[in-house]
N, C-alpha and C positions, 0 to 999 in steps of 0.2 A: 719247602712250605708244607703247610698241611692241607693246602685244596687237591681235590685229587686230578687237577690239570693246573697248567701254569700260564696260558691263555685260554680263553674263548675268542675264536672268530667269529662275528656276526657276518654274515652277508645279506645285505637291503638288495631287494626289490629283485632276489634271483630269478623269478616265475617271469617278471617282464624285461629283465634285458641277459639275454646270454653275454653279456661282454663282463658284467657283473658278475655271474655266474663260473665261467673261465677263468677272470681272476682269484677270486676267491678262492677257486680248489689250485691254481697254482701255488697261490699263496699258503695255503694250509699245506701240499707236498714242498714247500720249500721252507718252511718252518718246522714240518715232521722229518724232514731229510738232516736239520740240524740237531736233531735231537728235543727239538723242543716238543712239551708234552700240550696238546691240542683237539679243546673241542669245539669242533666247527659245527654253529649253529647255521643251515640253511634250509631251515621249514619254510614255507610258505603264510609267516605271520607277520603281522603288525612291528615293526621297530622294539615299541614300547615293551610288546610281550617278550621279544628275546633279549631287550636289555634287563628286565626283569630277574627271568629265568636266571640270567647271568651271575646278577648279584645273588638268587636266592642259592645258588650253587656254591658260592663264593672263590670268587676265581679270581686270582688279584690281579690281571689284567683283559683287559676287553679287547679285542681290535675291530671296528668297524671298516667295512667294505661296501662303499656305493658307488653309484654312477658317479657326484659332482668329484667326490674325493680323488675316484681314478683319474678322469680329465685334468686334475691338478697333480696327479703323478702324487697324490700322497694318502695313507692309511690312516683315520680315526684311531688314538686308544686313551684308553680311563683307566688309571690306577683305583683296584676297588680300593683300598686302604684310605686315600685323600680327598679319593673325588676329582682330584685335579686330569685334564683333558688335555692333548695337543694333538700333533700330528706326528707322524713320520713316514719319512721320503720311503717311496717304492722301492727305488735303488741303492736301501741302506735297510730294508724293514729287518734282516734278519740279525743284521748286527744290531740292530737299535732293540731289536724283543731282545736280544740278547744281555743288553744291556741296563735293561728294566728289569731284567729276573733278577740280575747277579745287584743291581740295589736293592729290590724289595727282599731278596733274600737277606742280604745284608743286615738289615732294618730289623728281620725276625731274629736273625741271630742275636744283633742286638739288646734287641726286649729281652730274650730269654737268658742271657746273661746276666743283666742287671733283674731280673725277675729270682733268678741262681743266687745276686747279693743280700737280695733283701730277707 
């Protein structure tokens, strides 16, 4: 891709819960252990600012990290490309980011081939 990361990790509400906080940096050393390229957003702001940021960066996936999501054993993410939102399980996140890049990559390869015909 051409963003210069391949997720953002968002982590909510790190200041008030360390349980949030530990996950997230788990999650982002077990996502940088796969190689994946990641920037982990955990300032101390608002949701809205660092989903912002996110897009203004352009980063074709998001992964959100909060407290309700943990309790349900699952990770927030958003394709910036679509828009489109779901979840994925805790105990699959690195294969499932893994498997979000190798489509969205796809999809660019894509365009720029038929971009190559015309």
């Amino acid at each position: 891709t051409i963003a210069p990361y391949q997720v953002m990790l968002v982590s909510l509400a790190t200041q008030r819960s360390p349980e949030v906080a530990e996950a997230a940096d788990r999650i982002y050393q077990d996502l940088r252990n796969a190689g994946i390229e990641v920037l982990y957003d955990d300032r101390d702001e608002r949701a809205g600012v660092k989903f912002n940021d996110a897009d203004l960066l352009g980063i074709p996936i998001r992964l959100t990290v909060g407290g309700k999501g943990l309790a349900n054993g699952i990770v927030e993410r958003k394709l910036r490309r679509t828009g489109e939102s779901g979840e994925i399980a805790l105990d699959s996140l690195v294969a499932g980011v893994q498997e979000l890049i190798a489509g969205e990559e796809a999809v660019v390869r894509a365009l720029l081939k038929e971009e190559k015909l015309n």
